[in-house]
N, C-alpha and C positions, 0 to 999 in steps of 0.2 A: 882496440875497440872494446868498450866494455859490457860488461856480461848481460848486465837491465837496460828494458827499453829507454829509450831518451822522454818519453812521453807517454801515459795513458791518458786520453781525450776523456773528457767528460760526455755522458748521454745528456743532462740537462742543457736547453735553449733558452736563450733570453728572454726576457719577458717582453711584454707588449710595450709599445710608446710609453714612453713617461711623463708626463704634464706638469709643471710645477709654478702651484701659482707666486708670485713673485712675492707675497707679502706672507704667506705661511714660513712656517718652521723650519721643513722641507727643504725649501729655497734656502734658507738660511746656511741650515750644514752644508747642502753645495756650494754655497757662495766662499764659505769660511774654508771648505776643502780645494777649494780652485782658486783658492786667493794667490798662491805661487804660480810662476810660470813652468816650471819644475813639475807640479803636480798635473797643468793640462798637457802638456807634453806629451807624460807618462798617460792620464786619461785617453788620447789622443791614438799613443799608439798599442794602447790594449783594442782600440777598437778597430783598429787595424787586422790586430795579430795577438790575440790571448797568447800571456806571457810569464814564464819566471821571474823572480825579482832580479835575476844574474841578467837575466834575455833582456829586462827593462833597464838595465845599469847599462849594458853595452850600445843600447839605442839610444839612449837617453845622455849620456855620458855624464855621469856624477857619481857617488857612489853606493855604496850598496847599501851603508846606512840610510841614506838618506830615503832612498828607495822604500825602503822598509817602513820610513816613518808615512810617505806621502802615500803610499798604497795601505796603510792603516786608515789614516784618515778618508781616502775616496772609498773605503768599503762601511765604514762608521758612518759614511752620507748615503750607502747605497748606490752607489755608481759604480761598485766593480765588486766580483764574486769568487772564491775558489770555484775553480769548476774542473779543476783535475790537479793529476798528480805528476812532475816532472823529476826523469834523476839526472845527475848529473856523471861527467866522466868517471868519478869518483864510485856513484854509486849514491848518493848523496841524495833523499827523498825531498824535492820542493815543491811549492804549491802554484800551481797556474793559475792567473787571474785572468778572466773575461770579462765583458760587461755584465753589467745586470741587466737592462734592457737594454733593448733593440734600437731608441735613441732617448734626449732627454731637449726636451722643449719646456724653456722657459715661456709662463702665459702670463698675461695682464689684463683683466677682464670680469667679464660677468661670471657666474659658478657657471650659469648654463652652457656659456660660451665654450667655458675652458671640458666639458666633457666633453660635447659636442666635437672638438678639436679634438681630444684624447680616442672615439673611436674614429674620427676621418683620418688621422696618424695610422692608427693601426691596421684601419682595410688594406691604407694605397701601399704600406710597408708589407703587407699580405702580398697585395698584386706583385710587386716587385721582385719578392721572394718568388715567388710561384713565375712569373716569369722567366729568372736566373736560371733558376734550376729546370726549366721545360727548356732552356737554349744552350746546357750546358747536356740533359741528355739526347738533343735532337741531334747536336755536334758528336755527340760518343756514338752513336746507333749511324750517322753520317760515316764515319771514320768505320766500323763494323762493315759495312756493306757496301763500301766502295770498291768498286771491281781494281784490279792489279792495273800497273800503264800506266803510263805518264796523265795528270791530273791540269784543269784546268790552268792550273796556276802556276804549273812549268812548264805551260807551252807559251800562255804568256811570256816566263823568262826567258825561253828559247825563241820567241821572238825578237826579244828583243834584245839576247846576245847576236842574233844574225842582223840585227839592225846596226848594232856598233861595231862587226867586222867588216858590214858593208860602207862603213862613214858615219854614219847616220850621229846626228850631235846628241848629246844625254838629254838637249831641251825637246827633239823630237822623240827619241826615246822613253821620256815619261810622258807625254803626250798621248804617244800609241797605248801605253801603260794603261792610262786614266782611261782612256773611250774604250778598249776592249774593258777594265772594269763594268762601266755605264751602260757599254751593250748585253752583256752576261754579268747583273747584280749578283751577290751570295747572296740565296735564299734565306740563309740562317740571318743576316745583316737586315733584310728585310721582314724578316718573322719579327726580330727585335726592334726595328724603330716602329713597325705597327702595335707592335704590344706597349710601347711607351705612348703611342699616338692614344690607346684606348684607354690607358689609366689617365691621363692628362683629361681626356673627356669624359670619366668617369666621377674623377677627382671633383672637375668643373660641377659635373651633373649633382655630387652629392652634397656639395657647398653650396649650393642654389638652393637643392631642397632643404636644405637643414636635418638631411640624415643623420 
């Protein structure tokens, strides 16, 4: 194991939506940097997983030259950023590439159109965020304060190990499986598809009005 971290994370965040109208400059260098299928790929899975060029060689499978070049050019267009620093087994200091913003929407249309679009991008990309992260600490504070003793969801499975030592077929077994889901939903499962049900009608609300 060696001595430096494998990673320091960057504190900068992506930026907001990105708009681009189709017949500017803009466009152009993303068109000319995404002209490979090599380069969306690698676009593709920085937005996955911000990455070394070695992390994007072994995901990517090609090589490391090549790497080098196509992550040149998607940061020469603006579509990917250093945003930290990575070592390797070695010790070996490289540079982690994220995105630069948060997405990139190609537009065709009026100027007014196309801003109009650039903050409704960035609210519902807001909500979404803000939703993520209020179901990712309701599950951690869930997990904090749940008492000791067998939990919902292994008594479920102790049902229905006592269902297949009693006979019972695996088609009745997930059956029983499904309706005690249906009768005791997870809260958290329900927090999240009402929180998607509000942005959906939020989204709707502010496309109507031309917020």
């Amino acid at each position: 194991m060696g001595l430096l971290p494998r990673r320091v994370e960057s504190e900068r965040a992506p930026e907001s939506a990105r708009v681009l109208d189709i017949e500017g400059v803009e466009a152009d260098r993303a068109f000319e940097a995404l002209s490979s299928e090599t380069a969306r790929r690698i676009l593709s899975h920085i937005y996955e997983q911000p990455s070394t060029p070695p992390e994007v060689r072994d995901e990517v499978g090609t090589s490391l030259q090549n790497v080098h070049y196509h992550l040149g050019r998607l940061e020469e267009a603006d579509l990917i950023e250093p945003a930290g620093v990575g070592y390797s087994e070695k010790g070996n200091e490289m540079t982690i590439f994220a995105p630069k913003s948060e997405a990139v929407v190609l537009f065709a249309g009026h100027e007014h159109d196309r801003s109009r679009l650039s903050r409704l991008l960035g609210r519902v990309l807001g909500l979404y965020l803000f939703l993520a992260v209020a179901v990712a600490a309701a599950g951690s504070l869930r997990e904090l304060l749940a008492p000791a003793g067998p939990t919902a969801d292994s008594a479920v499975s102790l049902s229905a190990e006592t269902a297949g030592d009693a006979g019972a077929s695996s088609a009745d077994t997930v059956a029983g499986g499904a309706a005690g889901l249906l009768a005791n939903p997870d809260p958290l499962l329900l927090f999240f598809l009402g929180g998607l049900v509000a942005i959906v009608v939020l989204t709707g609300y502010w496309y109507a009005r031309g917020v």
